[in-house]
C-alpha positions in Angstrom: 14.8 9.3 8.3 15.8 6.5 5.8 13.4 3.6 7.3 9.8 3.7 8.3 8.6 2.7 11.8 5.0 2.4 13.5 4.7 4.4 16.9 2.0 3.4 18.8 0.3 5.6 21.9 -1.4 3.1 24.6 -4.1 3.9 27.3 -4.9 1.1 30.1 -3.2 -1.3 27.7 -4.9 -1.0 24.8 -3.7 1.1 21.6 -5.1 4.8 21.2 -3.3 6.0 18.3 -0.5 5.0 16.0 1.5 6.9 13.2 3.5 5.3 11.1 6.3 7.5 10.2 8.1 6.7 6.4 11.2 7.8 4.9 11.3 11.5 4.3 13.9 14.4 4.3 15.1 15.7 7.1 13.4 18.3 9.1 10.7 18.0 6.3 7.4 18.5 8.4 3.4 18.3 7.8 2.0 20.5 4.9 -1.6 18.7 4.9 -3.6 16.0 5.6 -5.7 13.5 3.5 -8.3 11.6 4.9 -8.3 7.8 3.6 -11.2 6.6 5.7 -11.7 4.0 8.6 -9.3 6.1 11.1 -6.4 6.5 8.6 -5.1 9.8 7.5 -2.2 10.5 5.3 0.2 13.1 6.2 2.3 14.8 3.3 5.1 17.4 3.0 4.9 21.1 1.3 5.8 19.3 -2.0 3.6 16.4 -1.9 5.2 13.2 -0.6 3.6 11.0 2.3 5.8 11.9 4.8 3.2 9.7 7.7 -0.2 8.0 8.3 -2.0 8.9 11.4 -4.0 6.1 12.6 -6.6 7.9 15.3 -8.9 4.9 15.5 -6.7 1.7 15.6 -10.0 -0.4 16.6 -11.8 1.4 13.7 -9.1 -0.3 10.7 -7.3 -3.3 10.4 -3.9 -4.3 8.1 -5.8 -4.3 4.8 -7.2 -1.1 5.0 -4.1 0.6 5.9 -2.4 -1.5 2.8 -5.2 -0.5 0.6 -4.5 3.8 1.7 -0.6 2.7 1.1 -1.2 1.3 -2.5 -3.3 4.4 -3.4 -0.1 6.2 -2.9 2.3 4.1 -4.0 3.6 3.1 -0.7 4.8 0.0 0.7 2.7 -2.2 2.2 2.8 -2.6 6.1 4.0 -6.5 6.9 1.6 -8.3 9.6 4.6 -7.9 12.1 4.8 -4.7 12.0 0.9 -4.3 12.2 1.3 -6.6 15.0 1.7 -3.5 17.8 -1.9 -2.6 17.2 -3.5 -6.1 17.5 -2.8 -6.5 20.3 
């Protein structure tokens, strides 16, 4: 997967979960997870790259707490729009 994208899981309308998946090899797959706090958990490969965040409490965390887990990592930062699927 070249690009990142946010995948968001909905019940009665509002969002459940979300995970944003980022650029990673293929068939590269889920080694272990770090907790970064407020709902947000970093997913990384047997070698130690973020391959995915997990959001499991999208009501729990907001766009600067996700961008503050990214920077710790040295990811990207998430643009409002792209947030936008889990304010609504």
């Amino acid at each position: 997967m070249k690009q990142r994208y946010l995948e968001v899981t909905f019940r009665k309308g509002k969002p459940l979960a979300a995970y944003l998946y980022l650029p990673r090899p293929p068939r590269a797959k889920a080694a272990r997870t770090e907790d970064a706090g407020h709902g947000i958990k970093i997913d990384f490969d047997a070698v130690g790259t973020p391959i995915g965040v997990e959001i499991t409490a999208p009501s729990a965390t907001n766009v600067a707490r996700l961008n503050e887990a990214l920077a710790r990592f040295g990811l990207d930062q998430i643009a409002d729009d792209e947030w936008a699927p889990l304010a609504a």
